[in-house]
mmCIF file of the N, C-alpha and C atoms, coordinates in Angstrom:
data_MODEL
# 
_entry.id   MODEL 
# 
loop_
_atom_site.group_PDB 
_atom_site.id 
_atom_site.type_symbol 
_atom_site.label_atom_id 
_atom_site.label_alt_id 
_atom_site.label_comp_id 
_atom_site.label_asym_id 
_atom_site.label_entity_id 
_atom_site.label_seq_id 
_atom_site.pdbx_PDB_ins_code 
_atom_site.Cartn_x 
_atom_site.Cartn_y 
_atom_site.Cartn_z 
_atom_site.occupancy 
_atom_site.B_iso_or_equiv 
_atom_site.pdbx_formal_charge 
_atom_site.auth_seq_id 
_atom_site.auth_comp_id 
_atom_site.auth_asym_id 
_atom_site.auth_atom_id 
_atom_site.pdbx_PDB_model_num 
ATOM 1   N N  . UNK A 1 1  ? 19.915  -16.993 4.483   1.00 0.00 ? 1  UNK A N  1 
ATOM 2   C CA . UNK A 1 1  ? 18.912  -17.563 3.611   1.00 0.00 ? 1  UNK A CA 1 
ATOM 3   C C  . UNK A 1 1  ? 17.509  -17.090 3.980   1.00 0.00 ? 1  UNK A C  1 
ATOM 4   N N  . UNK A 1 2  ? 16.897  -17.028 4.854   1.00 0.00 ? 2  UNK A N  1 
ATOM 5   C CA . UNK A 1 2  ? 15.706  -16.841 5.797   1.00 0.00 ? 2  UNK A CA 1 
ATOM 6   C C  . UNK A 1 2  ? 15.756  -15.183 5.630   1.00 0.00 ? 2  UNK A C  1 
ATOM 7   N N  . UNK A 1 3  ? 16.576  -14.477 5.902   1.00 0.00 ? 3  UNK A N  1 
ATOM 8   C CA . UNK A 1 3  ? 16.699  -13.142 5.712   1.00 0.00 ? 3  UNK A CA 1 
ATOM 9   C C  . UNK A 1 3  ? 15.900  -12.744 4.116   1.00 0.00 ? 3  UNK A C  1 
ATOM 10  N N  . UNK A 1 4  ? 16.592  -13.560 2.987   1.00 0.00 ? 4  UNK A N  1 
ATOM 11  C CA . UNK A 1 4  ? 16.354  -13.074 1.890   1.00 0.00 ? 4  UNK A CA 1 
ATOM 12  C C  . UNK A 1 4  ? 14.616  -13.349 1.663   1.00 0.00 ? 4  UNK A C  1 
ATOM 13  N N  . UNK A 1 5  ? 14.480  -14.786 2.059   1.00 0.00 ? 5  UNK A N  1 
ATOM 14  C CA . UNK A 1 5  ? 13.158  -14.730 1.785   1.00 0.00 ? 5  UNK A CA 1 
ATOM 15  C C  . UNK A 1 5  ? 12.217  -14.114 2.448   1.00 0.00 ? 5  UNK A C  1 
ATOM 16  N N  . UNK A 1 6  ? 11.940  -13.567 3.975   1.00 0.00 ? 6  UNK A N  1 
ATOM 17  C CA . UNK A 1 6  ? 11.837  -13.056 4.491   1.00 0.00 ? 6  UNK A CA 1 
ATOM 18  C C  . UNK A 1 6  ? 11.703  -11.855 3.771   1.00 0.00 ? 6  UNK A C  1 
ATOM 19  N N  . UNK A 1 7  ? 12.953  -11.018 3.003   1.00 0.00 ? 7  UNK A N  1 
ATOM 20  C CA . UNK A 1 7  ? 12.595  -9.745  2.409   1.00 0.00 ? 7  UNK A CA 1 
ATOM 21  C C  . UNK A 1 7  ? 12.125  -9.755  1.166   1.00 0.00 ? 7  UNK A C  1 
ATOM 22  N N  . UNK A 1 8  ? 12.022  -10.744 0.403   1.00 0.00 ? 8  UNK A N  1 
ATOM 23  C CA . UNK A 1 8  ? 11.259  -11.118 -0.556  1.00 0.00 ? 8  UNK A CA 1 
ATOM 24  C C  . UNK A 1 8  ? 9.946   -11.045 -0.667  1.00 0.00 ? 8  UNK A C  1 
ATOM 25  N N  . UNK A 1 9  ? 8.944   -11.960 0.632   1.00 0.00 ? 9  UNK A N  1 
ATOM 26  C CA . UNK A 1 9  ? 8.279   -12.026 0.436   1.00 0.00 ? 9  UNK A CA 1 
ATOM 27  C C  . UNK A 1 9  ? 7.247   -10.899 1.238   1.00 0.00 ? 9  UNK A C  1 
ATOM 28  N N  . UNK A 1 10 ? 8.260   -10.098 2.187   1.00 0.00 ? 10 UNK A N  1 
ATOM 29  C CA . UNK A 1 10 ? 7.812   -8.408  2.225   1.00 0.00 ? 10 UNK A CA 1 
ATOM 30  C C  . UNK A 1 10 ? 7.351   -7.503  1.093   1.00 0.00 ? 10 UNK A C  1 
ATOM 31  N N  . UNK A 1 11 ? 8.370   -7.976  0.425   1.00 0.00 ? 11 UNK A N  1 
ATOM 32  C CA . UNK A 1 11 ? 8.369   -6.763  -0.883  1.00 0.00 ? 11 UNK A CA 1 
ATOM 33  C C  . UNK A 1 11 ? 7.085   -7.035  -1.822  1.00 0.00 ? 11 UNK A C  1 
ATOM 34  N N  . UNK A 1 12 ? 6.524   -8.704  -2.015  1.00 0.00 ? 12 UNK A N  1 
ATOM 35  C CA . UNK A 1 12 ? 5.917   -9.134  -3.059  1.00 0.00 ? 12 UNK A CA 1 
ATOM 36  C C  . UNK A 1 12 ? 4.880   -8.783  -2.219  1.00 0.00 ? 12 UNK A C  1 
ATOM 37  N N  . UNK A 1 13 ? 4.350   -8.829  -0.456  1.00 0.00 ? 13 UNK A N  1 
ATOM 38  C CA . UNK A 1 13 ? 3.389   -8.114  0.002   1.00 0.00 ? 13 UNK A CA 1 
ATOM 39  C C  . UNK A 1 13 ? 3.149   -6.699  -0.595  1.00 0.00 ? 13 UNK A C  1 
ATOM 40  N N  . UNK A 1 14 ? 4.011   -6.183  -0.226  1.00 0.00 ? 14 UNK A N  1 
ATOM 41  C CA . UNK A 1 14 ? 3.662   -4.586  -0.703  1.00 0.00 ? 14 UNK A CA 1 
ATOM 42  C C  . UNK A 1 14 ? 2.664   -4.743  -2.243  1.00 0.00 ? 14 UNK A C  1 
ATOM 43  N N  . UNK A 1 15 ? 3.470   -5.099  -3.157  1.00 0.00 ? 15 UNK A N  1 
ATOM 44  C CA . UNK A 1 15 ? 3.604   -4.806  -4.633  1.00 0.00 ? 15 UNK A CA 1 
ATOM 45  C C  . UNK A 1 15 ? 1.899   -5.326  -4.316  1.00 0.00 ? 15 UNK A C  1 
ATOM 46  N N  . UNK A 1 16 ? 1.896   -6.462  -4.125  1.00 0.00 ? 16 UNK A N  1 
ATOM 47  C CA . UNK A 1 16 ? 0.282   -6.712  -3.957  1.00 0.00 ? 16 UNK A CA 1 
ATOM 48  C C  . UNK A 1 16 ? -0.706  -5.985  -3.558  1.00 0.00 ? 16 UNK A C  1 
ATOM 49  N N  . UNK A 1 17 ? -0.706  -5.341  -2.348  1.00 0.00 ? 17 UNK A N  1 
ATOM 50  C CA . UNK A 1 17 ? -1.066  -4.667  -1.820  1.00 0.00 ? 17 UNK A CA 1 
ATOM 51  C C  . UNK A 1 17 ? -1.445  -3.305  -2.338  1.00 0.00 ? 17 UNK A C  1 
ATOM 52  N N  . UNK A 1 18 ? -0.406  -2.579  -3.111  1.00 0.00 ? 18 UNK A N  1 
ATOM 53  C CA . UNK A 1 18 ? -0.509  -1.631  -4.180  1.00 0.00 ? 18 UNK A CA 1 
ATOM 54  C C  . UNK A 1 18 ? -1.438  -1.723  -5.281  1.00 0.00 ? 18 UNK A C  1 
ATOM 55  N N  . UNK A 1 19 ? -1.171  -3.204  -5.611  1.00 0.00 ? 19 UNK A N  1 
ATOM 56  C CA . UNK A 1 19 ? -1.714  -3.364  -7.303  1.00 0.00 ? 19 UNK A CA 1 
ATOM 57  C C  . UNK A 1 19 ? -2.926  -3.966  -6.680  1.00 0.00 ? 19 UNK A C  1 
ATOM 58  N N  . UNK A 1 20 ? -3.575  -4.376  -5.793  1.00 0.00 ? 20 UNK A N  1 
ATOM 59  C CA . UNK A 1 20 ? -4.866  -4.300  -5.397  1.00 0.00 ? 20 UNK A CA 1 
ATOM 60  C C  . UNK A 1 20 ? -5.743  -2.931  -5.158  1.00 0.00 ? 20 UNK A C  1 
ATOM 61  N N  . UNK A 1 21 ? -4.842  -2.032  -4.595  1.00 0.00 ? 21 UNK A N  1 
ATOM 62  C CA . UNK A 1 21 ? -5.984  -0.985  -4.347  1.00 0.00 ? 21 UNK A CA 1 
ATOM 63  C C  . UNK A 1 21 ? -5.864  0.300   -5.689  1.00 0.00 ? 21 UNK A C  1 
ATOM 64  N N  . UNK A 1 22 ? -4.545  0.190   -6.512  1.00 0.00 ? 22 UNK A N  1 
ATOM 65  C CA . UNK A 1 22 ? -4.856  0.478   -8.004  1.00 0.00 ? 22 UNK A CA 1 
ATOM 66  C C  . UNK A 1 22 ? -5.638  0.179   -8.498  1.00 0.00 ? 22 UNK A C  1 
ATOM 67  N N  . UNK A 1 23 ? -5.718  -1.232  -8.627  1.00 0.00 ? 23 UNK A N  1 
ATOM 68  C CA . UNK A 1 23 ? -6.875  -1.629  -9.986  1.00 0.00 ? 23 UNK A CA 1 
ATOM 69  C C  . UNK A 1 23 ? -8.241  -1.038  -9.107  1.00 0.00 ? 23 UNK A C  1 
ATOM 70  N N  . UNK A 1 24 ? -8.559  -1.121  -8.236  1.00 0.00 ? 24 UNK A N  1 
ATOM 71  C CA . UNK A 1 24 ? -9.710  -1.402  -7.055  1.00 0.00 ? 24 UNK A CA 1 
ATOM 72  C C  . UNK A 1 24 ? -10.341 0.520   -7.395  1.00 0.00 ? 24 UNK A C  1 
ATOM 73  N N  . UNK A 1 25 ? -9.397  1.844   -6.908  1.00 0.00 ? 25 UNK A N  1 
ATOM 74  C CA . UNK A 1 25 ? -9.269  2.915   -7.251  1.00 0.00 ? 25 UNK A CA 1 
ATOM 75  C C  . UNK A 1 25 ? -9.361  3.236   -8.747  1.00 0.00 ? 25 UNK A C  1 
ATOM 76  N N  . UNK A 1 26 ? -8.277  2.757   -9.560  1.00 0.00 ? 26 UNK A N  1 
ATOM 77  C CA . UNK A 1 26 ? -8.673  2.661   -10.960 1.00 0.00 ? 26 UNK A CA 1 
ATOM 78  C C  . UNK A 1 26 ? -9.931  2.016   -12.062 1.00 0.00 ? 26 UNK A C  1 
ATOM 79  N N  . UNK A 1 27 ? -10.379 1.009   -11.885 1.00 0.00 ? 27 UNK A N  1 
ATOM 80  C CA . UNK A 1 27 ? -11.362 0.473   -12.561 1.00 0.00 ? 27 UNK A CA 1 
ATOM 81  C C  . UNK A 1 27 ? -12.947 0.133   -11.633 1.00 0.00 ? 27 UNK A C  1 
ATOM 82  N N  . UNK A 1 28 ? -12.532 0.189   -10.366 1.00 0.00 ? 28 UNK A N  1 
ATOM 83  C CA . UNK A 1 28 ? -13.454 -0.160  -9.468  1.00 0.00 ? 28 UNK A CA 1 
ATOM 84  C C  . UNK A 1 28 ? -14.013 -1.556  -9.537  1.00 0.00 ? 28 UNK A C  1 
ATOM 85  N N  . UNK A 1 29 ? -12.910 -2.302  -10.011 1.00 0.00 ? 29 UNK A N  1 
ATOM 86  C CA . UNK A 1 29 ? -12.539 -3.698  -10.390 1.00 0.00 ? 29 UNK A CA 1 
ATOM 87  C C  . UNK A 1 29 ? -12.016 -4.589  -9.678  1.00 0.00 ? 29 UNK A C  1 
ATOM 88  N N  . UNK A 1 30 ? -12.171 -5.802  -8.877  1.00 0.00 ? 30 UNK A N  1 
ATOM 89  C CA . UNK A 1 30 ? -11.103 -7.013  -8.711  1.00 0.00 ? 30 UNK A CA 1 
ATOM 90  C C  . UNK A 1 30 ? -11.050 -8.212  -9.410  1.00 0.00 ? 30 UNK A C  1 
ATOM 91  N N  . UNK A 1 31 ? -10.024 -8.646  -10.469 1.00 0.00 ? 31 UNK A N  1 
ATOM 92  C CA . UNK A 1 31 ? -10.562 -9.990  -10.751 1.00 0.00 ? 31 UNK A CA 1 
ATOM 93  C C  . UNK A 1 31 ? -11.535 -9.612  -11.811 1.00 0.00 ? 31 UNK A C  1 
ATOM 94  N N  . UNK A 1 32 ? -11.645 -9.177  -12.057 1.00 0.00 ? 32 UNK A N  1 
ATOM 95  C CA . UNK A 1 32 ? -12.865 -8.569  -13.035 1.00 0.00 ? 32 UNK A CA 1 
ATOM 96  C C  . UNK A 1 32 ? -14.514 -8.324  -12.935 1.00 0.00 ? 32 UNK A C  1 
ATOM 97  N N  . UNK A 1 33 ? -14.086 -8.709  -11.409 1.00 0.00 ? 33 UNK A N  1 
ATOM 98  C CA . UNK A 1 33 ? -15.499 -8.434  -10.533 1.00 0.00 ? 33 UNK A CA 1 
ATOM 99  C C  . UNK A 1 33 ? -15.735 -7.049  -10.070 1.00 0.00 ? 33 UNK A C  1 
ATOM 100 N N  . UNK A 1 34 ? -17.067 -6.362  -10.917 1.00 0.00 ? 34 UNK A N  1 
ATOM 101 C CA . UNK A 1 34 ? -17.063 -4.353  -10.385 1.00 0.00 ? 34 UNK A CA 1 
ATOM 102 C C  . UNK A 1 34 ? -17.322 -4.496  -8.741  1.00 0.00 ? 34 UNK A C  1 
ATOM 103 N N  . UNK A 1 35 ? -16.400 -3.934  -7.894  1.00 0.00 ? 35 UNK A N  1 
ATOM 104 C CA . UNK A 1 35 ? -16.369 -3.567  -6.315  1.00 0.00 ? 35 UNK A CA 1 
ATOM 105 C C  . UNK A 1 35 ? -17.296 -2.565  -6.557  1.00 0.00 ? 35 UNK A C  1 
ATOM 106 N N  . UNK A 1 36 ? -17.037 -1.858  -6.492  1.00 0.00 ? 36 UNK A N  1 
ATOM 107 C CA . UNK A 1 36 ? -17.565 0.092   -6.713  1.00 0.00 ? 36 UNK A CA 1 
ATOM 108 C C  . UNK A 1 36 ? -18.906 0.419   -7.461  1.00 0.00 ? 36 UNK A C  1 
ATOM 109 N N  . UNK A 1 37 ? -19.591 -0.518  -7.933  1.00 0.00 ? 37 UNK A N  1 
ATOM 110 C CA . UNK A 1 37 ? -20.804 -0.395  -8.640  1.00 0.00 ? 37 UNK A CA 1 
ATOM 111 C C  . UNK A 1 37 ? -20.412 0.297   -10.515 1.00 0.00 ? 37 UNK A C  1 
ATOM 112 N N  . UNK A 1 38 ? -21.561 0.557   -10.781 1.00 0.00 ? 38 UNK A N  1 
ATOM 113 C CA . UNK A 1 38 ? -21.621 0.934   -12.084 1.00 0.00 ? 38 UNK A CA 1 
ATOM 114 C C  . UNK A 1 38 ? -21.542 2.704   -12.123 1.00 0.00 ? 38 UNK A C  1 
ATOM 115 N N  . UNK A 1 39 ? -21.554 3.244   -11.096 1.00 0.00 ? 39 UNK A N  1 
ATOM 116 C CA . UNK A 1 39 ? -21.243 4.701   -10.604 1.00 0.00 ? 39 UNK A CA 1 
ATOM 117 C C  . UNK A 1 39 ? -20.551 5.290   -10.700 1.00 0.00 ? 39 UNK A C  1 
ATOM 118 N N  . UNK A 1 40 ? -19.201 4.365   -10.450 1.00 0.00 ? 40 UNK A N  1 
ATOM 119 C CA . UNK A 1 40 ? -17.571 4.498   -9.925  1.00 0.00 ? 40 UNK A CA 1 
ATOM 120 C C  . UNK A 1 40 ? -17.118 5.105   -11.337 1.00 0.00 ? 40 UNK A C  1 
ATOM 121 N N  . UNK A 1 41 ? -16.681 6.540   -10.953 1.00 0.00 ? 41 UNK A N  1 
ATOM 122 C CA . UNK A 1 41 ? -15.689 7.116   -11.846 1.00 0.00 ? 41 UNK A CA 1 
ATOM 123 C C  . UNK A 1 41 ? -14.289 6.586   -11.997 1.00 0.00 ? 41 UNK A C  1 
ATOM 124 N N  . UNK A 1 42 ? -14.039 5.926   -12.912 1.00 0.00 ? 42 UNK A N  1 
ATOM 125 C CA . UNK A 1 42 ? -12.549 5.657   -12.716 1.00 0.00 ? 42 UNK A CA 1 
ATOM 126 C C  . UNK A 1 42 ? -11.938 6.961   -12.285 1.00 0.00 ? 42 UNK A C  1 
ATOM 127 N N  . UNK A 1 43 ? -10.378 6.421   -12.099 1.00 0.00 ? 43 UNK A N  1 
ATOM 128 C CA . UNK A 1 43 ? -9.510  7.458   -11.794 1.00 0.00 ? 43 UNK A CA 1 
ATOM 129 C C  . UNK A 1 43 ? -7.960  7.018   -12.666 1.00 0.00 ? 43 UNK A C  1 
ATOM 130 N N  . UNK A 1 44 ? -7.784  7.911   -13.501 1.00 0.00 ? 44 UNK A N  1 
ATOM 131 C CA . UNK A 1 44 ? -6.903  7.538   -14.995 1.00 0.00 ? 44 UNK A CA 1 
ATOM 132 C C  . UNK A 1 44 ? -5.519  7.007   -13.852 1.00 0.00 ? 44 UNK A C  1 
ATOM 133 N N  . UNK A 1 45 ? -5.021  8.574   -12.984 1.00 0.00 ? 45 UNK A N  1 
ATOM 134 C CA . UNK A 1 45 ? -3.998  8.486   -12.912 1.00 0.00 ? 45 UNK A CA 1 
ATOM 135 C C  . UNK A 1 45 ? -3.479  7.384   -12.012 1.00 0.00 ? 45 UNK A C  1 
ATOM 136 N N  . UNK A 1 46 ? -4.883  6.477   -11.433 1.00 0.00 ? 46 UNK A N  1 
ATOM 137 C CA . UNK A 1 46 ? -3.989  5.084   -10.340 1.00 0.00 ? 46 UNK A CA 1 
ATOM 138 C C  . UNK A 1 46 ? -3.812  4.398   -10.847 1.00 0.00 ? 46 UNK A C  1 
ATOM 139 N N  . UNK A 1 47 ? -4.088  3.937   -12.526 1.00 0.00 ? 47 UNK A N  1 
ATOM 140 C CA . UNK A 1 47 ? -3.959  3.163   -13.681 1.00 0.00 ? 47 UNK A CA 1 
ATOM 141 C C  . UNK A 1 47 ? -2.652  3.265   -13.659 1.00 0.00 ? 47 UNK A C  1 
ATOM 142 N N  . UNK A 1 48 ? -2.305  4.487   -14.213 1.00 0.00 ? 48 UNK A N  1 
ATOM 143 C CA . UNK A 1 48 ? -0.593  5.179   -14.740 1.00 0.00 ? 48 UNK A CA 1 
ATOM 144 C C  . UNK A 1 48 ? 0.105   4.585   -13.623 1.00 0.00 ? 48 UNK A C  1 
ATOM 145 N N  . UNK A 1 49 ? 1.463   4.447   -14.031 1.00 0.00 ? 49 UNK A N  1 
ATOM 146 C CA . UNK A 1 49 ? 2.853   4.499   -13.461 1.00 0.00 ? 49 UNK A CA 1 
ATOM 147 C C  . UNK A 1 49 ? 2.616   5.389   -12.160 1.00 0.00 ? 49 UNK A C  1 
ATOM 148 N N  . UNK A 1 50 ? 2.535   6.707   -12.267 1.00 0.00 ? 50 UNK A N  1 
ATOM 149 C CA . UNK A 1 50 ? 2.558   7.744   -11.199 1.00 0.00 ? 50 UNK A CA 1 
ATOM 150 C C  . UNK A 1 50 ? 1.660   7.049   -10.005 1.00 0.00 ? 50 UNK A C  1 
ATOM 151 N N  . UNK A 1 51 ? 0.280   6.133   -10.344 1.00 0.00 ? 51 UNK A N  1 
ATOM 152 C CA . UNK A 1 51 ? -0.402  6.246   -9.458  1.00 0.00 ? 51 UNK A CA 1 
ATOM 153 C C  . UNK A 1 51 ? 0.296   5.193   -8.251  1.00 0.00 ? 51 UNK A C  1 
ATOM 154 N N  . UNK A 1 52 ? 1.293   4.402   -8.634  1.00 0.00 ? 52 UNK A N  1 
ATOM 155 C CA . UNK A 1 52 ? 2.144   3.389   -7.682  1.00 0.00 ? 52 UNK A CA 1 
ATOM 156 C C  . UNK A 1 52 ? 2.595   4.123   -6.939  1.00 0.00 ? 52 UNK A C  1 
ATOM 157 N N  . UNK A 1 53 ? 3.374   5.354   -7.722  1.00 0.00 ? 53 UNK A N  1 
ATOM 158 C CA . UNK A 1 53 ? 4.902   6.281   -6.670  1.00 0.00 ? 53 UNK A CA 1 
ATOM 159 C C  . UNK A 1 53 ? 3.584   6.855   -5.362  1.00 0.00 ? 53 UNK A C  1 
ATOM 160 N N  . UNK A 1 54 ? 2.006   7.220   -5.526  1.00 0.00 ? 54 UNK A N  1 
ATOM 161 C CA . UNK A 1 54 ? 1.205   7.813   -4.566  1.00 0.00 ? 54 UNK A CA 1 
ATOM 162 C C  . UNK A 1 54 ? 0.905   6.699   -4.055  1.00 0.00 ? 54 UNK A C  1 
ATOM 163 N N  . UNK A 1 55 ? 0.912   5.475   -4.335  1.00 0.00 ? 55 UNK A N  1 
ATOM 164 C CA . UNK A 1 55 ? 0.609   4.889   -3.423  1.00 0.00 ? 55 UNK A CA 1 
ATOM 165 C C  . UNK A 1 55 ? 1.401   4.205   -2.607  1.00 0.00 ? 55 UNK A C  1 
ATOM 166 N N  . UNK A 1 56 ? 2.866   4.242   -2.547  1.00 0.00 ? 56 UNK A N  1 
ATOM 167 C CA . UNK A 1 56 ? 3.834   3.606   -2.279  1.00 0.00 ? 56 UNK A CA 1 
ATOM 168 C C  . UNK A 1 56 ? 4.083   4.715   -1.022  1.00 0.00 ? 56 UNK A C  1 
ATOM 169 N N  . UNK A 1 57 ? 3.339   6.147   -1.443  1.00 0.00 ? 57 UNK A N  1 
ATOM 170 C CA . UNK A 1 57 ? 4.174   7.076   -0.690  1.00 0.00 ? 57 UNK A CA 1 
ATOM 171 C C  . UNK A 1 57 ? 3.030   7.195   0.365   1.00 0.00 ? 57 UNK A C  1 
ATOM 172 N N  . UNK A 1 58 ? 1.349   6.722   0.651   1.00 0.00 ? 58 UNK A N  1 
ATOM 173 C CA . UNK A 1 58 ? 0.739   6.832   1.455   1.00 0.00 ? 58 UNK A CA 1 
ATOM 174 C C  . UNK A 1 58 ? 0.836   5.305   2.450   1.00 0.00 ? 58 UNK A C  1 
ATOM 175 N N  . UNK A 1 59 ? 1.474   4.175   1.764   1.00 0.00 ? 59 UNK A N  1 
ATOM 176 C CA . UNK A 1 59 ? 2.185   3.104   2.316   1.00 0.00 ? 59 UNK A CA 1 
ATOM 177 C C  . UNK A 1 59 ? 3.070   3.161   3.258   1.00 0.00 ? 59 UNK A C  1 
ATOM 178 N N  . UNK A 1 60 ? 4.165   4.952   3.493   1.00 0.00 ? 60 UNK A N  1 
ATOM 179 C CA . UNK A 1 60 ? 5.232   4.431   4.095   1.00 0.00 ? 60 UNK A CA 1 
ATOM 180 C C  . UNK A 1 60 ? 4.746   5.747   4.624   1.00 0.00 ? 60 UNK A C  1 
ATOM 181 N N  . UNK A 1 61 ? 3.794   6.259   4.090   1.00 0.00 ? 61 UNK A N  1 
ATOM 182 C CA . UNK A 1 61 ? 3.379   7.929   5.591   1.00 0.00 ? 61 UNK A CA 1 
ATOM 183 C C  . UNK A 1 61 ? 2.695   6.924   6.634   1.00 0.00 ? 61 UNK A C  1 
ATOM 184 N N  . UNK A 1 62 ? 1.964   5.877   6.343   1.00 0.00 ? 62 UNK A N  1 
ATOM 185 C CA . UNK A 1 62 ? 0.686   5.140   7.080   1.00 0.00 ? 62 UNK A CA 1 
ATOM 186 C C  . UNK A 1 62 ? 1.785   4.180   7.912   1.00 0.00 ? 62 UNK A C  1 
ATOM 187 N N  . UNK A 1 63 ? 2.723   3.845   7.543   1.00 0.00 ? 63 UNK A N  1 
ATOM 188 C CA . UNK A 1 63 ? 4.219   2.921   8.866   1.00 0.00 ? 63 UNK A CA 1 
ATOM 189 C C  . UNK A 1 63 ? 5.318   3.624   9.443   1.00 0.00 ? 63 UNK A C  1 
ATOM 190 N N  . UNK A 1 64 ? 5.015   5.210   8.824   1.00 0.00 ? 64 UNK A N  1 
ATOM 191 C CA . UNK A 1 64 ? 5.643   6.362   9.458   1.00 0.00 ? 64 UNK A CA 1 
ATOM 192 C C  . UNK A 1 64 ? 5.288   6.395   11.113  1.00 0.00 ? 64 UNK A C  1 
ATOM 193 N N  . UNK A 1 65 ? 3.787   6.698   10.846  1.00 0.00 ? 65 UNK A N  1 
ATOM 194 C CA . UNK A 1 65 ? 2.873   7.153   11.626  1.00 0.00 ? 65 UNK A CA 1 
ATOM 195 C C  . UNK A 1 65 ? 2.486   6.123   12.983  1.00 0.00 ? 65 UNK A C  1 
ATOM 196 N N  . UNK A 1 66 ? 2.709   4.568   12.361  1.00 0.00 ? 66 UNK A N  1 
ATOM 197 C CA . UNK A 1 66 ? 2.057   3.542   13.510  1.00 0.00 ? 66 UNK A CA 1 
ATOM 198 C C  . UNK A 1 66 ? 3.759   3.842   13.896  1.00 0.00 ? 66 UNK A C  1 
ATOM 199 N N  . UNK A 1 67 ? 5.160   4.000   14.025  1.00 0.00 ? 67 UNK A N  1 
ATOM 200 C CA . UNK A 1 67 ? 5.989   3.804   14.219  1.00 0.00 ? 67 UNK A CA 1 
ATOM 201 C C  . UNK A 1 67 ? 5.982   5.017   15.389  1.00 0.00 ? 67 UNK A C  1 
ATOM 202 N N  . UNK A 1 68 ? 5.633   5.774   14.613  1.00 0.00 ? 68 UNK A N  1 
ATOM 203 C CA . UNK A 1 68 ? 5.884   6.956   15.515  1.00 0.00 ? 68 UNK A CA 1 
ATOM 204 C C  . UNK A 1 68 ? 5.168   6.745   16.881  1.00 0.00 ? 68 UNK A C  1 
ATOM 205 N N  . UNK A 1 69 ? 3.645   6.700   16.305  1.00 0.00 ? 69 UNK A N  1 
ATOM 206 C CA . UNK A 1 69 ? 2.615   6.012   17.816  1.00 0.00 ? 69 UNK A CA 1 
ATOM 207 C C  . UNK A 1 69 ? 3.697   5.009   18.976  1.00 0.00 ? 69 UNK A C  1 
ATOM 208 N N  . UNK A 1 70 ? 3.788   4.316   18.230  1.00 0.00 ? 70 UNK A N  1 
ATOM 209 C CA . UNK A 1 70 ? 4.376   3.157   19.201  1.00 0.00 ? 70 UNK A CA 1 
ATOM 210 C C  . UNK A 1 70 ? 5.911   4.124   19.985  1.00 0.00 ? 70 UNK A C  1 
ATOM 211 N N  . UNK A 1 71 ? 6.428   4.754   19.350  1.00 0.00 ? 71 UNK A N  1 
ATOM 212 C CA . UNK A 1 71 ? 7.585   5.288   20.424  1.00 0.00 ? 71 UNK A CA 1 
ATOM 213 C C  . UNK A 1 71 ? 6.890   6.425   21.424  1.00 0.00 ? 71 UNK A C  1 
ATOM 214 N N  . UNK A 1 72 ? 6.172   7.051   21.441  1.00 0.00 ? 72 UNK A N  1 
ATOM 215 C CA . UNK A 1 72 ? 5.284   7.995   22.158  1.00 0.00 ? 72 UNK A CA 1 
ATOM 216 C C  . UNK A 1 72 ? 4.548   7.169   23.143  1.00 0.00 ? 72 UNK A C  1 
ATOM 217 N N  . UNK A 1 73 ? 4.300   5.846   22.866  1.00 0.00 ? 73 UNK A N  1 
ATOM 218 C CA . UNK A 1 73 ? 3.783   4.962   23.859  1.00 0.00 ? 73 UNK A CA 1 
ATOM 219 C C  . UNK A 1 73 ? 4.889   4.552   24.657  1.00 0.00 ? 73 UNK A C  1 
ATOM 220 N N  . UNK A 1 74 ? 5.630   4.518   24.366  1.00 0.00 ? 74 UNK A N  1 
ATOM 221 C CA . UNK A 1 74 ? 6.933   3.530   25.119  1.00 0.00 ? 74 UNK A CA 1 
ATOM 222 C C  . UNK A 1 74 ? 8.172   5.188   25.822  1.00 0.00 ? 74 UNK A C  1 
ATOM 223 N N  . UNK A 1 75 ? 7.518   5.905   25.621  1.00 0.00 ? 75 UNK A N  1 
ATOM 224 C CA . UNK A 1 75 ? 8.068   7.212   25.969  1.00 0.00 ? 75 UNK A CA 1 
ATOM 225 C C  . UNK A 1 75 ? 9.418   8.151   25.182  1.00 0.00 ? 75 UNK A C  1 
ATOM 226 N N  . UNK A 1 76 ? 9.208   7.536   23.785  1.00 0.00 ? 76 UNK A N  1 
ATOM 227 C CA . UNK A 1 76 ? 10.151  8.013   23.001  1.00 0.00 ? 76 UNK A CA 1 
ATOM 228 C C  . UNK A 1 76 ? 11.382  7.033   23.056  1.00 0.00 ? 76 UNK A C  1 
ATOM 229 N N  . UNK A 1 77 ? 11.335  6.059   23.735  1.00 0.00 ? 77 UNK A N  1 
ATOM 230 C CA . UNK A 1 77 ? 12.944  5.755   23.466  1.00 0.00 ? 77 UNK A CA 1 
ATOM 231 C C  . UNK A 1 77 ? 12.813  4.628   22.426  1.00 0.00 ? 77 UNK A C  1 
ATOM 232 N N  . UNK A 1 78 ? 13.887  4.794   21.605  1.00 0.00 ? 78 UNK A N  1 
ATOM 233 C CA . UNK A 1 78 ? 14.373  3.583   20.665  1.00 0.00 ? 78 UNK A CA 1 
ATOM 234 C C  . UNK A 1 78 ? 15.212  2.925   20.453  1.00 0.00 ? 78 UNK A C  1 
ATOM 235 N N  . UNK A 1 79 ? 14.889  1.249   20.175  1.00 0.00 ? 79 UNK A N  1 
ATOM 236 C CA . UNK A 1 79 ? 16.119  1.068   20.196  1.00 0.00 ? 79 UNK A CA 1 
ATOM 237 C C  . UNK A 1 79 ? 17.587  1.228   19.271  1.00 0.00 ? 79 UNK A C  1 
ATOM 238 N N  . UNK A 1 80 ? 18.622  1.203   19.558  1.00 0.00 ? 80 UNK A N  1 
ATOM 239 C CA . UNK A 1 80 ? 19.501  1.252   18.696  1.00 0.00 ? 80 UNK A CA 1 
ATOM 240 C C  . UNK A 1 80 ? 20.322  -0.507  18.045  1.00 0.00 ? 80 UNK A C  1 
# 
């Protein structure tokens, strides 16, 4: 039971997390409050569909990377 919600409420992190720095990248918007000033070029494609799959994919290079750190600290070993 704890498992599921547990991965549930991982996943609904992410999705958040995404669709915050979309709109944020895309409209220079939160909430309908301008972040980015009156300057801010949107950017079409973090609007689009596509712009999730780039951000989903700099999400899991960026827990690639702290993962990797942490075994190079601990001298490469992992557990199994």
């Amino acid at each position: 039971f704890m498992d599921g919600i547990a991965s549930g409420a991982g996943y609904a992190i992410v999705l958040l997390i995404i669709a915050f720095v979309r709109e944020l990248l895309g409209f220079g918007s939160l909430f309908g409050i301008n972040i980015l000033g009156e300057g801010w070029t949107s950017w079409t494609l973090m609007i689009m569909p596509p712009g999730a799959f780039f951000m989903l994919a700099i999400i899991i290079w960026i827990s690639k990377n702290m993962i990797d750190d942490e075994s190079e600290e601990t001298g490469g070993a992992k557990a199994q």
